[in-house]
Every structure is written in C-alpha cells, then in structure tokens.
DSSP file (Angstrom, degrees, kcal/mol; ACC not computed):
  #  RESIDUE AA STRUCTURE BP1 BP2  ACC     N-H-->O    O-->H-N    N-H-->O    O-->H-N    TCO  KAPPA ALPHA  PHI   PSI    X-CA   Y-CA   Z-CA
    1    1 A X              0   0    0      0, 0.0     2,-0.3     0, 0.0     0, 0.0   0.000 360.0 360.0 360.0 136.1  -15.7  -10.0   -0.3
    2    2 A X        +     0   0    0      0, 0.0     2,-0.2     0, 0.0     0, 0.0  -0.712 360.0 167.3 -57.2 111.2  -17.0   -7.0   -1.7
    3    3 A X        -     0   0    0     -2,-0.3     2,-0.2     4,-0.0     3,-0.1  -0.593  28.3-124.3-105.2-174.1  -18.1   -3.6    0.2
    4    4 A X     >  -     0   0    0     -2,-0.2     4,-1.7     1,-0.1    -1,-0.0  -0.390  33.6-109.2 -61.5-179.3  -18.9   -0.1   -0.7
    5    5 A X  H  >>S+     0   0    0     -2,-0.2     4,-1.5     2,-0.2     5,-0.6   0.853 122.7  51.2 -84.7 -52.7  -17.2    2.6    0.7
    6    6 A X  H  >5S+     0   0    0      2,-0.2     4,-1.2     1,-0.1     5,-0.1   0.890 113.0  47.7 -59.7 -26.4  -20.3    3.6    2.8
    7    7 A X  H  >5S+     0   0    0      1,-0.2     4,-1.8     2,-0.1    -2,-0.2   0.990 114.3  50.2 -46.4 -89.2  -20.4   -0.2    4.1
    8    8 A X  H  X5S+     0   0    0     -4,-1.7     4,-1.0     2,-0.2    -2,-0.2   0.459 109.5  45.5  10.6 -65.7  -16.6    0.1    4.7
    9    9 A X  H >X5S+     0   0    0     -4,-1.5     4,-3.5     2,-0.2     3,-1.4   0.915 114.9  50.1-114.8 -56.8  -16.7    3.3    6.7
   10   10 A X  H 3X<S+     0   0    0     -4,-1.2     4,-3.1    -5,-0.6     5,-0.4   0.979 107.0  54.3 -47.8 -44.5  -19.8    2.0    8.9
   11   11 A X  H 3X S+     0   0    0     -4,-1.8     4,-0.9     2,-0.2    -1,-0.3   0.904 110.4  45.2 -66.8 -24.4  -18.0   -1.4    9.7
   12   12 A X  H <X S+     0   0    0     -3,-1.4     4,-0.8    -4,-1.0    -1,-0.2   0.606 112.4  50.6-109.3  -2.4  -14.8    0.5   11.1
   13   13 A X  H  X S+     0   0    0     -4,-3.5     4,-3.2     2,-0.1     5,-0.3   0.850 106.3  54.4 -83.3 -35.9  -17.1    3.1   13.3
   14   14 A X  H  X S+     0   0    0     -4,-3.1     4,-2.5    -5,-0.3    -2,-0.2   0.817 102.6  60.3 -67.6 -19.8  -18.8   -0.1   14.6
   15   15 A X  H  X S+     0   0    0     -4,-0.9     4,-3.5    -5,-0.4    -1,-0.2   0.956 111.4  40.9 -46.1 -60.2  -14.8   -1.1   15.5
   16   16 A X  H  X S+     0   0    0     -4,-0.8     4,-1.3     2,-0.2     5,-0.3   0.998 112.8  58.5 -61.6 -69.2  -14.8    2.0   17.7
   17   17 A X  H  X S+     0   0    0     -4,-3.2     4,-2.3     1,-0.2    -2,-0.2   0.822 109.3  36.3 -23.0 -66.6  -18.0    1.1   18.7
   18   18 A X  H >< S+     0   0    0     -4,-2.5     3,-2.0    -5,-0.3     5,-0.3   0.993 109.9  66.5 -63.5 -73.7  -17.4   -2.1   20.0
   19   19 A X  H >< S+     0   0    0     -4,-3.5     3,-2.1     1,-0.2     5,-0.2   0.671 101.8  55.3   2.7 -80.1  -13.6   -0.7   21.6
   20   20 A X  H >X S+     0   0    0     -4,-1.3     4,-1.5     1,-0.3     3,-0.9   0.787 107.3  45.3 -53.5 -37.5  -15.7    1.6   23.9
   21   21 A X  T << S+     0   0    0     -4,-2.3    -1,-0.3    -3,-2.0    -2,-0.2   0.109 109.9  56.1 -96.9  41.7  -17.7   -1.3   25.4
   22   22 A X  T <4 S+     0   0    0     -3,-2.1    -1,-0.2    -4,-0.3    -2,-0.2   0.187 109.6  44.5-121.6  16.4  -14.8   -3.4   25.8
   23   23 A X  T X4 S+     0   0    0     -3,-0.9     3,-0.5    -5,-0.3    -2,-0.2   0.596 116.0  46.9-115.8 -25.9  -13.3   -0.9   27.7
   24   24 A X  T 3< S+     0   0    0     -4,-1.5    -3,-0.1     1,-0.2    -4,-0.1   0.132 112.2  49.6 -87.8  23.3  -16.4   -0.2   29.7
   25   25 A X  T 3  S+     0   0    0    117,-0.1   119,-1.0   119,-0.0     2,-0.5  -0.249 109.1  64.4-133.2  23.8  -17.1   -3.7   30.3
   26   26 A X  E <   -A  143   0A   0     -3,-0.5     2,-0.5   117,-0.2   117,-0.2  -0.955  61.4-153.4-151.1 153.3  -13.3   -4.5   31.6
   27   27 A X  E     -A  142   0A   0    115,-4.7   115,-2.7    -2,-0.5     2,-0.2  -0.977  11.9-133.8-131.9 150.1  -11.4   -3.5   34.4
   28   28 A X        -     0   0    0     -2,-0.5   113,-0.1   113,-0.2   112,-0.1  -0.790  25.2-125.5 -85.2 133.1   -7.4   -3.2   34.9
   29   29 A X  S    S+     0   0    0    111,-0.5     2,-0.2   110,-0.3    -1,-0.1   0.948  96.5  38.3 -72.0 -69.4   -5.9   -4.6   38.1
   30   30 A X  S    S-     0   0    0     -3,-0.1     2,-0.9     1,-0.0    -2,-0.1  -0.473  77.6-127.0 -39.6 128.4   -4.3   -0.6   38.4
   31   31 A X        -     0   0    0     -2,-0.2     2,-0.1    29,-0.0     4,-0.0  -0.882  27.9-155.9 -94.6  95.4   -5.2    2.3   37.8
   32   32 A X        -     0   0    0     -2,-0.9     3,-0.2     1,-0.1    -4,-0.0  -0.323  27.7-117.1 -68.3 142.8   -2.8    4.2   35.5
   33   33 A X  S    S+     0   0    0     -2,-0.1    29,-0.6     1,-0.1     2,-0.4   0.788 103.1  26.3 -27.0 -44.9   -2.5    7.8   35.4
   34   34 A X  E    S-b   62   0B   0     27,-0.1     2,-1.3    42,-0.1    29,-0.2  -0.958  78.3-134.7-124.6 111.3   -3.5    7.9   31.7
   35   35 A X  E     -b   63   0B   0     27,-2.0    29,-0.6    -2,-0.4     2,-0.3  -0.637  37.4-152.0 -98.2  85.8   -5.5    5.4   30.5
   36   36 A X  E     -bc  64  77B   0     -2,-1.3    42,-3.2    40,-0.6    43,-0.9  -0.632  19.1-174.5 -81.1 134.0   -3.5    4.8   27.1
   37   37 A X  E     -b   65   0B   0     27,-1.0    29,-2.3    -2,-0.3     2,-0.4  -0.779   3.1-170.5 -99.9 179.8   -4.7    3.7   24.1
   38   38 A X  E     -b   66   0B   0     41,-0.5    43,-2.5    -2,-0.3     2,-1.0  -0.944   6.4-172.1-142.4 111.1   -2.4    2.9   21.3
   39   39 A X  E     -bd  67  81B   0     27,-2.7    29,-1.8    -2,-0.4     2,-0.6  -0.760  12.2-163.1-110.5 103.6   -3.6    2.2   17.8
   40   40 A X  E     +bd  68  82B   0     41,-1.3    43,-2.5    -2,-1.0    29,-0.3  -0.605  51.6  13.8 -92.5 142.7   -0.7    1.1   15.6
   41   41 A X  S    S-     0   0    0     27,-1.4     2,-0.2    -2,-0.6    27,-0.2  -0.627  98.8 -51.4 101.5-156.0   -1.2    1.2   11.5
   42   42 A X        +     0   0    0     -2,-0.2    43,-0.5    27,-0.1     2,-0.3  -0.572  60.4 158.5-103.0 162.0   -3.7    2.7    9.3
   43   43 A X    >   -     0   0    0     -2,-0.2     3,-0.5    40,-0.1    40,-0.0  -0.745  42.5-140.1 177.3 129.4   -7.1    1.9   10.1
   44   44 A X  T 3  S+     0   0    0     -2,-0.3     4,-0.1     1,-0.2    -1,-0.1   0.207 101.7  76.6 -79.6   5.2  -10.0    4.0    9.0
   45   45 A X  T >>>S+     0   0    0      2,-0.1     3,-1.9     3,-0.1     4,-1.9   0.677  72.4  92.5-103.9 -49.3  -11.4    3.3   12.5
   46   46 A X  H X>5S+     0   0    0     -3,-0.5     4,-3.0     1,-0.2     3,-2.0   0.858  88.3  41.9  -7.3-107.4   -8.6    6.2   14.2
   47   47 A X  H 3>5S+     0   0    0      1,-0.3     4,-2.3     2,-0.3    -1,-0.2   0.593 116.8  45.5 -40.2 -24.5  -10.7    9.1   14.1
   48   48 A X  H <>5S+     0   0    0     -3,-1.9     4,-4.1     1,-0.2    -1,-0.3   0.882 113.3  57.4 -84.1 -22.8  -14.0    7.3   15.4
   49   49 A X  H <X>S+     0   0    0     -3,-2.0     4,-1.6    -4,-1.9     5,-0.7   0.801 110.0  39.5 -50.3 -38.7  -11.7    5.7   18.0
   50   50 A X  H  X<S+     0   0    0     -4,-3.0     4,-0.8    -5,-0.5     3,-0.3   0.975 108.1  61.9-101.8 -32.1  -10.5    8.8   19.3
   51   51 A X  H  <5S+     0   0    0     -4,-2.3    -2,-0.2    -5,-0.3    -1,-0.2   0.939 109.1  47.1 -14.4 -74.8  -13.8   10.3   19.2
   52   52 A X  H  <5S+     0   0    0     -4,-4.1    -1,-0.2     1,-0.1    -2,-0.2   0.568 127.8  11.0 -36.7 -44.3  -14.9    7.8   21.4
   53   53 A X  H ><5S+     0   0    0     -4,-1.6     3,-1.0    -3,-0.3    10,-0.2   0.863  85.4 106.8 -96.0 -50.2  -12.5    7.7   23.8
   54   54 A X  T 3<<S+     0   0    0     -4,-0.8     2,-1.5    -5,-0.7    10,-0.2   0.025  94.7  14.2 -27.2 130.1  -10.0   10.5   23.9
   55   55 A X  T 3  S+     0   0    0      8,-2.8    -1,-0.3     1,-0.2     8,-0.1  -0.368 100.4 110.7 104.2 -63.3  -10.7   12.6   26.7
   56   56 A X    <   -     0   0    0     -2,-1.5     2,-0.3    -3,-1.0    -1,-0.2  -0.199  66.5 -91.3 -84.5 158.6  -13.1   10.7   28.7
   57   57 A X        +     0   0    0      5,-0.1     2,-0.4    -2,-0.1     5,-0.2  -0.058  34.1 171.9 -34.5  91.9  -13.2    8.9   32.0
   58   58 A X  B >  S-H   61   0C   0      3,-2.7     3,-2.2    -2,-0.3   -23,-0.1  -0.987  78.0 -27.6-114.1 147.1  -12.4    5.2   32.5
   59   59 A X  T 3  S-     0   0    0     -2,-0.4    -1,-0.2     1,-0.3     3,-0.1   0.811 130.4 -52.1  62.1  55.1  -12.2    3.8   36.3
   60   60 A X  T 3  S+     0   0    0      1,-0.2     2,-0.3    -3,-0.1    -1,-0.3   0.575 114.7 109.5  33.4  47.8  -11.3    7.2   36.9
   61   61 A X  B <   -H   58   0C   0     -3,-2.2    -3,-2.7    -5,-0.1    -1,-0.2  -0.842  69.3-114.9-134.6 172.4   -8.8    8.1   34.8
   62   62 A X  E     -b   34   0B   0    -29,-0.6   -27,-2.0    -2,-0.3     2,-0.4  -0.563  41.1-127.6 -99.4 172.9   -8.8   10.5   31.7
   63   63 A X  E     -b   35   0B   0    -29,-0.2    -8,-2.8   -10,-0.2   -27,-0.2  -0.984  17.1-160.3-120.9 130.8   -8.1    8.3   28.3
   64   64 A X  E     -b   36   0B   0    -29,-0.6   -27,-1.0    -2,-0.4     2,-0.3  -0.517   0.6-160.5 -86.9 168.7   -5.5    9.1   25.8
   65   65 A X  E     +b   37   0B   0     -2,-0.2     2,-0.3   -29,-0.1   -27,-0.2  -0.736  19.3 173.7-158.3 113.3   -5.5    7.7   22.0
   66   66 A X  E     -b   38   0B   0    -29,-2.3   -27,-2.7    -2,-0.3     2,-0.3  -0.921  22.1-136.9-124.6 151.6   -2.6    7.8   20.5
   67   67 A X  E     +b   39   0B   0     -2,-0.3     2,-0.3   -29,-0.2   -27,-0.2  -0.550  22.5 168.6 -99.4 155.5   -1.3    6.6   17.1
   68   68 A X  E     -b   40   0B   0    -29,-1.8   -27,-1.4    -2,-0.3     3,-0.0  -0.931  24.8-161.5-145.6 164.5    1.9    4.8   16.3
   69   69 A X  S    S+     0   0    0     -2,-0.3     2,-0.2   -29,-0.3    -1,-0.1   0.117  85.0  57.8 -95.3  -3.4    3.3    2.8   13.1
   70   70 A X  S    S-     0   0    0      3,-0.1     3,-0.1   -29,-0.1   -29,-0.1  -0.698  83.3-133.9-141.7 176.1    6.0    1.0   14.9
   71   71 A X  S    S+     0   0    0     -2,-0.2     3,-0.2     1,-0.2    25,-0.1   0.091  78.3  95.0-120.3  34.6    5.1   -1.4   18.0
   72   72 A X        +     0   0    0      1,-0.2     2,-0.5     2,-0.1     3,-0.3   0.834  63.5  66.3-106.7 -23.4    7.8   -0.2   20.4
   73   73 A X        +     0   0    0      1,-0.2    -1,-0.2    -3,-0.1    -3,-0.1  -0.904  63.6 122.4 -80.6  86.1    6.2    2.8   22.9
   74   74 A X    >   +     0   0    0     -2,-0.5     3,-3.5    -3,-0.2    -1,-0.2   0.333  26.9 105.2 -99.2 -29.6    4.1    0.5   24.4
   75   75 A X  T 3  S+     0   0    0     -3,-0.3    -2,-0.1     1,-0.3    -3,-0.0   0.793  93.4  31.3 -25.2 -36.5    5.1    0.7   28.5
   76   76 A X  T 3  S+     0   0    0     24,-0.0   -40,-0.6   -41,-0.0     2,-0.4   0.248  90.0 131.1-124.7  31.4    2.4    2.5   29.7
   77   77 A X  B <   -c   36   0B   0     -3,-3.5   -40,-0.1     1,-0.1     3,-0.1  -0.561  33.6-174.6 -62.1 124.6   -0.3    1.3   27.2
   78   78 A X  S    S+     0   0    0    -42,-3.2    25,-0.7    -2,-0.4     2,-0.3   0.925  82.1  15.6 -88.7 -51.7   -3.5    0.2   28.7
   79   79 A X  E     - e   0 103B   0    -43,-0.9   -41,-0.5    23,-0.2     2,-0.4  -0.872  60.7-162.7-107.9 160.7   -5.2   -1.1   24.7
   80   80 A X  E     - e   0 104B   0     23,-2.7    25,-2.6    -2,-0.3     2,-0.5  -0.937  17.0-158.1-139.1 133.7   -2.7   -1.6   21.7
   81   81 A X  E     -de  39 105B   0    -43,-2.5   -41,-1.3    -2,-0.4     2,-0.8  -0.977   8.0-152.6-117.7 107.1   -5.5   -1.5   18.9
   82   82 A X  E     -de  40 106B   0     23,-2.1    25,-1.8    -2,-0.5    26,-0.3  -0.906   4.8-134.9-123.4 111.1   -3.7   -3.2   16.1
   83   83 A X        -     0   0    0    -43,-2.5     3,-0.4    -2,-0.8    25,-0.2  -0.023  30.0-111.1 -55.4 159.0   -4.9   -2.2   12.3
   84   84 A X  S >  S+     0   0    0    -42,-0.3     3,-1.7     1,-0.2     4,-0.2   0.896 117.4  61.2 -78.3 -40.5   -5.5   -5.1    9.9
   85   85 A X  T 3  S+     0   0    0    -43,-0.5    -1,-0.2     1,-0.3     3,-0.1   0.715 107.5  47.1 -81.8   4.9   -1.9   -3.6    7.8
   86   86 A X  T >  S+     0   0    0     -3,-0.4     3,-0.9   -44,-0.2    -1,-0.3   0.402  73.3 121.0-117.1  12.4    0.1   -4.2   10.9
   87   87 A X  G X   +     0   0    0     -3,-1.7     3,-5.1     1,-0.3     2,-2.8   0.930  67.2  67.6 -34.6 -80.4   -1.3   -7.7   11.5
   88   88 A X  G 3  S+     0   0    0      1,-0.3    -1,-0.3    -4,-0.2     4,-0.2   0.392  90.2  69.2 -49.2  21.6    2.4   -9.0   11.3
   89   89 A X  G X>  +     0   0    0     -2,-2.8     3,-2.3    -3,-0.9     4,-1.2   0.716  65.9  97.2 -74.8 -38.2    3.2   -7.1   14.7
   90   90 A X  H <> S+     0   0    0     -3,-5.1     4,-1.8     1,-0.2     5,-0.3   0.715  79.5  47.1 -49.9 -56.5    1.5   -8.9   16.7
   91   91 A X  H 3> S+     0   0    0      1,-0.2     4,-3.7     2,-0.2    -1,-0.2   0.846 113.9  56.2 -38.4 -45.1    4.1  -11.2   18.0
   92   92 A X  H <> S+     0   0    0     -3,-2.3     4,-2.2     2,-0.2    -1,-0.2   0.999 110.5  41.8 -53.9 -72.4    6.2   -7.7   18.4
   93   93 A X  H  X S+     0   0    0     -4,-1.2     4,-2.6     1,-0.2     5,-0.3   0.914 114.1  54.2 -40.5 -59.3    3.4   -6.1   20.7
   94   94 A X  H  X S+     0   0    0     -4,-1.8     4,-1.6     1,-0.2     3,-0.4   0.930 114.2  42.6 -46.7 -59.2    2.8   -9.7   22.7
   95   95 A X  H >< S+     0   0    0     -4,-3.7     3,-1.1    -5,-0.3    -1,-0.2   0.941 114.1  48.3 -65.4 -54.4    6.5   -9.7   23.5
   96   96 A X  H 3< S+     0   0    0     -4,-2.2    -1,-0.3     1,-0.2    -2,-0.2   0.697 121.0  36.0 -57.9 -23.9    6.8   -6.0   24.4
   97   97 A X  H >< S+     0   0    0     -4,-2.6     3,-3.0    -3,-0.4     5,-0.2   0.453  86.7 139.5-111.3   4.1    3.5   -6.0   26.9
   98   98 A X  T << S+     0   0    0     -4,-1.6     3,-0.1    -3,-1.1    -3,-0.1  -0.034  73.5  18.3 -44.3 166.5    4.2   -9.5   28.2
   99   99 A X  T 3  S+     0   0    0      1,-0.1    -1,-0.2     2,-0.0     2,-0.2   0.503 111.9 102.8  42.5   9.5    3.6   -9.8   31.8
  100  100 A X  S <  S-     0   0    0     -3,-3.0     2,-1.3     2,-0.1    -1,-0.1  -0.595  79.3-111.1 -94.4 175.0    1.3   -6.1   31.8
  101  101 A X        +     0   0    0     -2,-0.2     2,-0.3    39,-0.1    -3,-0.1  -0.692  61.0 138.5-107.7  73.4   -1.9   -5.8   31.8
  102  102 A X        -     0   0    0     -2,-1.3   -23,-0.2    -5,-0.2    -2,-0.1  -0.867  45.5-136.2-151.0 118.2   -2.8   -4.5   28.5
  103  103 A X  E     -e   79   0B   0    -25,-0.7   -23,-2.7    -2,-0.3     2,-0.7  -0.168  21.5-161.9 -55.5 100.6   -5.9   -5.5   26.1
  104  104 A X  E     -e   80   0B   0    -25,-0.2    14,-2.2    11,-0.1    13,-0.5  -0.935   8.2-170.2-122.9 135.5   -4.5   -5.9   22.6
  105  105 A X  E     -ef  81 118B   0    -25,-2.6   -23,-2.1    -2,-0.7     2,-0.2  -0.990   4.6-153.3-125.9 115.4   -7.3   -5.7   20.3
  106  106 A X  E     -ef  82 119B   0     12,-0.7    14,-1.7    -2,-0.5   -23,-0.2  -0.886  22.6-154.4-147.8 145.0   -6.9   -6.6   16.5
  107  107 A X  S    S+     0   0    0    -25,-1.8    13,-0.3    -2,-0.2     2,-0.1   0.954  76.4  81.6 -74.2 -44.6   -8.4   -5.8   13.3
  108  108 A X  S >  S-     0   0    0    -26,-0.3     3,-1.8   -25,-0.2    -2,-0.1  -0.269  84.3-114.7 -76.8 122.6   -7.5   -8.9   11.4
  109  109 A X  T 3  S+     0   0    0      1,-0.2     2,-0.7    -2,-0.1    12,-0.1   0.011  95.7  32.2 -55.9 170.9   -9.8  -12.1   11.9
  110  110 A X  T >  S+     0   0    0      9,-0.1     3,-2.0     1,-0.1     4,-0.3  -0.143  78.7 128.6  74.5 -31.0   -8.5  -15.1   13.6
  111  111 A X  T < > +     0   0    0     -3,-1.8     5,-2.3    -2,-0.7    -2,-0.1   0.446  57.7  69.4  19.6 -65.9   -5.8  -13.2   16.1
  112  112 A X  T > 5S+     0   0    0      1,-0.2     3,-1.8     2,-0.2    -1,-0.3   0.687  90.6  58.2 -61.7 -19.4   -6.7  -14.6   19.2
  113  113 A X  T < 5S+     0   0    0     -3,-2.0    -1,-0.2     1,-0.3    -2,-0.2   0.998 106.9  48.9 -66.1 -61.3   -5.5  -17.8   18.5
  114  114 A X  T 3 5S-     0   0    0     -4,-0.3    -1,-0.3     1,-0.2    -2,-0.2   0.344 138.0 -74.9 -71.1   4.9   -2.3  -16.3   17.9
  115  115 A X  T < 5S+     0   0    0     -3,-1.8     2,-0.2     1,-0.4    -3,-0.2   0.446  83.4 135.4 121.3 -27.1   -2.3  -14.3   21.4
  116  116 A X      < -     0   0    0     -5,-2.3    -1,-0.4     1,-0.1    19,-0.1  -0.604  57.6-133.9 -77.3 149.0   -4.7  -11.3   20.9
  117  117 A X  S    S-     0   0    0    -13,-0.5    15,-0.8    -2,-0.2     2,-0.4   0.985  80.9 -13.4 -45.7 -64.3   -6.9  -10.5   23.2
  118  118 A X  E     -fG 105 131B   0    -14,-2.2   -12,-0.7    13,-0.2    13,-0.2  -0.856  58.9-163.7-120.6 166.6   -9.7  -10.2   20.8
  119  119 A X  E     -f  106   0B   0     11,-2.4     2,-0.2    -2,-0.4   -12,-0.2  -0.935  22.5-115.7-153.4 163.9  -10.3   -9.9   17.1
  120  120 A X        -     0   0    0    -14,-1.7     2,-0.3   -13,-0.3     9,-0.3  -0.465  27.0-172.4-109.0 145.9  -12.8   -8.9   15.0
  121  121 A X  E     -I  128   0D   0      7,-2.1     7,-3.4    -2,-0.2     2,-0.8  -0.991  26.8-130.6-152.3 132.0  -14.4  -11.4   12.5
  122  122 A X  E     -I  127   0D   0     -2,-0.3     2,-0.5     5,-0.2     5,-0.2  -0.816  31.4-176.0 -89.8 121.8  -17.0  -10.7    9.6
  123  123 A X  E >  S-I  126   0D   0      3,-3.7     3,-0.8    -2,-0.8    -2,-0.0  -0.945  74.6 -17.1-116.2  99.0  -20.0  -13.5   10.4
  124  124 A X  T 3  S-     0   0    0     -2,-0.5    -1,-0.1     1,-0.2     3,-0.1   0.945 127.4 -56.7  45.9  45.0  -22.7  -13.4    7.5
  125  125 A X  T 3  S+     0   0    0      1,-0.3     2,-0.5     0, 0.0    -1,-0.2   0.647 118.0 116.0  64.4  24.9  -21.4  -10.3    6.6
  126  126 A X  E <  S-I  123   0D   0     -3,-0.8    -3,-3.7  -115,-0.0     2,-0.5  -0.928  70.3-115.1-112.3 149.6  -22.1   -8.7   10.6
  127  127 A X  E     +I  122   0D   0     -2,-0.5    -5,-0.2    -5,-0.2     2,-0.1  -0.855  47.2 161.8 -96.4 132.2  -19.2   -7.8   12.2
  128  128 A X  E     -I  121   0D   0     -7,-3.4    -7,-2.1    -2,-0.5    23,-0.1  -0.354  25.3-122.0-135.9-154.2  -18.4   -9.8   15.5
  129  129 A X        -     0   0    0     -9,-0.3    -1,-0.2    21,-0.2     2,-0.1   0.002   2.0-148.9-135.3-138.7  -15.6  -10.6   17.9
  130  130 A X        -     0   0    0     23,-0.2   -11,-2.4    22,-0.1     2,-0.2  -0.074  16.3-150.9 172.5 141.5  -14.0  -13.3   19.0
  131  131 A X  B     -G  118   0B   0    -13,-0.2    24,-4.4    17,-0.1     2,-0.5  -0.634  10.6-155.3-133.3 146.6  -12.3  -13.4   22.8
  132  132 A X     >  -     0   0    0    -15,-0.8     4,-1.0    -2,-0.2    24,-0.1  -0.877  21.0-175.8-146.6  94.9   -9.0  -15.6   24.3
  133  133 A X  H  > S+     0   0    0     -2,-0.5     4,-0.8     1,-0.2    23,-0.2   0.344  73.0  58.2 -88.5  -6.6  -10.4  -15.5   27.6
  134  134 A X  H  > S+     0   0    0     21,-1.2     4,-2.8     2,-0.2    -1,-0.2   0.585 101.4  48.7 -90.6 -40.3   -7.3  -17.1   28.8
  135  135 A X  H  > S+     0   0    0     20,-0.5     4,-2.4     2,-0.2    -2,-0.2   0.965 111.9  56.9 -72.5 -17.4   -4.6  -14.5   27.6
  136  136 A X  H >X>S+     0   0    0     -4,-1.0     5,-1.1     2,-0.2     4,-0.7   0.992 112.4  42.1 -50.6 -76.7   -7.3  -11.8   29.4
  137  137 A X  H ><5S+     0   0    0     -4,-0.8     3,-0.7     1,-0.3    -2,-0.2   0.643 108.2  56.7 -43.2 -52.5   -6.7  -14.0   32.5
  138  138 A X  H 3<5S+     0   0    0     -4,-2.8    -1,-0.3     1,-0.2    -2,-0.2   0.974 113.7  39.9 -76.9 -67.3   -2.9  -14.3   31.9
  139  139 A X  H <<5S-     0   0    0     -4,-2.4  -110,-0.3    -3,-0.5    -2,-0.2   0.461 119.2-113.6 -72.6 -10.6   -2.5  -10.0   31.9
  140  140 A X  T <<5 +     0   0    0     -4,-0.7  -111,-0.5    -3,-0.7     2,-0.3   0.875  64.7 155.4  87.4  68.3   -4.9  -10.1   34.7
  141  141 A X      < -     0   0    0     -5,-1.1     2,-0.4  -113,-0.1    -1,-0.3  -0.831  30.2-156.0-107.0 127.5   -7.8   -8.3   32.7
  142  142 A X  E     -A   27   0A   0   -115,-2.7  -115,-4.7    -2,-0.3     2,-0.4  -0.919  11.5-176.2-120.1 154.7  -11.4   -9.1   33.9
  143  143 A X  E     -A   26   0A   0     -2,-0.4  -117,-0.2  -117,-0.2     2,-0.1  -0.969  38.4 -96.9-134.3 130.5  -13.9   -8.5   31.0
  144  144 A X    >>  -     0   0    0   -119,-1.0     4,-1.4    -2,-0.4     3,-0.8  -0.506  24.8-121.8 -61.5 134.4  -18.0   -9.1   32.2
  145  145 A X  H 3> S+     0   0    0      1,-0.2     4,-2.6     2,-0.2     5,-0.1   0.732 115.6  61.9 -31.2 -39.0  -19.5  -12.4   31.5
  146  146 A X  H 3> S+     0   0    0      2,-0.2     4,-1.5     1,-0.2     3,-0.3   0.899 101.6  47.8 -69.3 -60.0  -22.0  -10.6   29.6
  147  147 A X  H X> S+     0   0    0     -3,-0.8     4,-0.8     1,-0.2     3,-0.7   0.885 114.6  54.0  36.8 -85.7  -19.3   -9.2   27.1
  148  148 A X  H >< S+     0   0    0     -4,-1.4     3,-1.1     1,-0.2    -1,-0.2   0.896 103.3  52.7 -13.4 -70.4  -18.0  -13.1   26.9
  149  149 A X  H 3< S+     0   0    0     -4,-2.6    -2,-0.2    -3,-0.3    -1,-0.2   0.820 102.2  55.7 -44.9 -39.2  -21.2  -14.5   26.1
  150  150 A X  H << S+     0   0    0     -4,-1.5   -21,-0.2    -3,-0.7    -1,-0.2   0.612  84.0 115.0 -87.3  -1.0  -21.7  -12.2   23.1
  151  151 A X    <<  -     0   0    0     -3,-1.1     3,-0.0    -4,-0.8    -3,-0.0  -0.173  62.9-146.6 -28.7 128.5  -18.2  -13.5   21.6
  152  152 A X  S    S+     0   0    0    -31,-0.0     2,-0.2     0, 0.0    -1,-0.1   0.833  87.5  15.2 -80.6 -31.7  -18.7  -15.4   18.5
  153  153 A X  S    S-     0   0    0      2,-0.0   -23,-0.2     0, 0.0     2,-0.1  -0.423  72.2-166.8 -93.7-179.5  -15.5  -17.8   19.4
  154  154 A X        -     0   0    0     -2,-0.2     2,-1.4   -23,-0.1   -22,-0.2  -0.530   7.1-159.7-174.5 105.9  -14.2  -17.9   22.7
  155  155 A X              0   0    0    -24,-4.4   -21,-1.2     1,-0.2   -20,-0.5  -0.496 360.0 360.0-108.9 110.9  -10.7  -19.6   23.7
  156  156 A X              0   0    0     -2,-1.4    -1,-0.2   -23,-0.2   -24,-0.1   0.637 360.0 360.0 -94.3 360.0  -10.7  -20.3   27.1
C-alpha cells in the first residue's frame, strides 16, 4: 500500500497517540520507581513517543523513554515498544520479560498471535489495534474493558 510522507508521519504520531492511552487505561500490579519505556528499532514514532510520555506521571511514578536496538536491557521495563524493523525480536523480548509484568507493544500487524501484547493493524486504511488479552492476564496487566472493546481483534 501506498502513503505519502505526510500520511506516514500522521499514522506513527497516532502510534504515540494510542501508547499514551494504553498506558493510561492499564495498571501494573507494582509500582516501579521509573516507569520505563523501551522502544527498540527505528520507528518514526520515537520522538512523538517521548513527547508523550517522557517526563510525565503514571500511577505515580515519573516515565522514562528510552531507545535501544538490541532487546537485552529489558529488567526494569514497564512497555518494550517494538518498531516494525525489529519485528524478528519478538521472541527475544517474550523470553527476556517472561514472568514480569511488562506491555510489549508492536508496530508490525498480526503480533499478538505470536505473544505481543498488542499490535497495530491498518483496517480500511485507519490505523487500529488488536489485543491478546490473555498474555495481559499472564504478566498480570489489567487494561479497562473500555480499551478492550475498541480492539479490532481480541485473543482471549
């Protein structure tokens, strides 16, 4: 499929977009010190991403956003935001945050099947989501129904 660049640029601030209300619409059983994210690859989405978050309050903690190429500082990550070139990580991230509580959130459609929490899916050219409400469940991430609902998949 074909975009512009101005298409393009909008669709990966609406990435960020969306990030910030899945982080306001979700709670962590703990409350870390830092409330890290971690966006590993390239992803034209970085800068609105840290706009967004960096710096402010979630569940009363300040939020970091930091970027990584490699999938291996992950301990004290709260999201790992994973760019469509770094797709083939994912197994790497799942295995390195098993048994935490951390929201891995991915550019590249279809994802969840494989283990992300969410991923992002172009639907008649709108950008949507799609939710594996069971691996939330499994890291023992609660996400509001309302948040759920608006899912375009859901694998419970």
């Amino acid at each position: 499929m074909y975009m512009s660049a101005s298409a393009q640029v909008t669709l990966y601030r609406t990435y960020a977009l969306f990030l910030q209300s899945f982080v306001r619409y979700s709670s962590w059983p703990a409350t870390p010190a830092e409330f890290k994210v971690v966006v590993i690859g390239e992803t034209q989405a970085y800068s609105d991403i840290q706009k967004n978050l960096d710096g402010k309050l979630y569940g009363g903690t300040v939020a970091k956003v930091i970027k990584s190429n490699d999938a291996d500082n992950l301990a004290d990550a709260a999201i790992v935001y994973l760019a469509e070139d770094k797709s083939n990580l994912l197994a790497t991230v799942l295995k390195n945050t098993e048994g935490r509580a951390v929201m891995i959130v991915t550019e590249r459609e279809g994802l969840y099947r494989a283990g992300a929490s969410i991923s992002f899916a172009l639907v008649d050219n709108r950008l949507r989501y799609d939710v594996n409400t069971r691996e939330l469940q499994k890291r023992n991430l609660k996400t509001s129904a309302q948040l759920i609902s608006l899912a375009h998949n859901v694998l419970d």
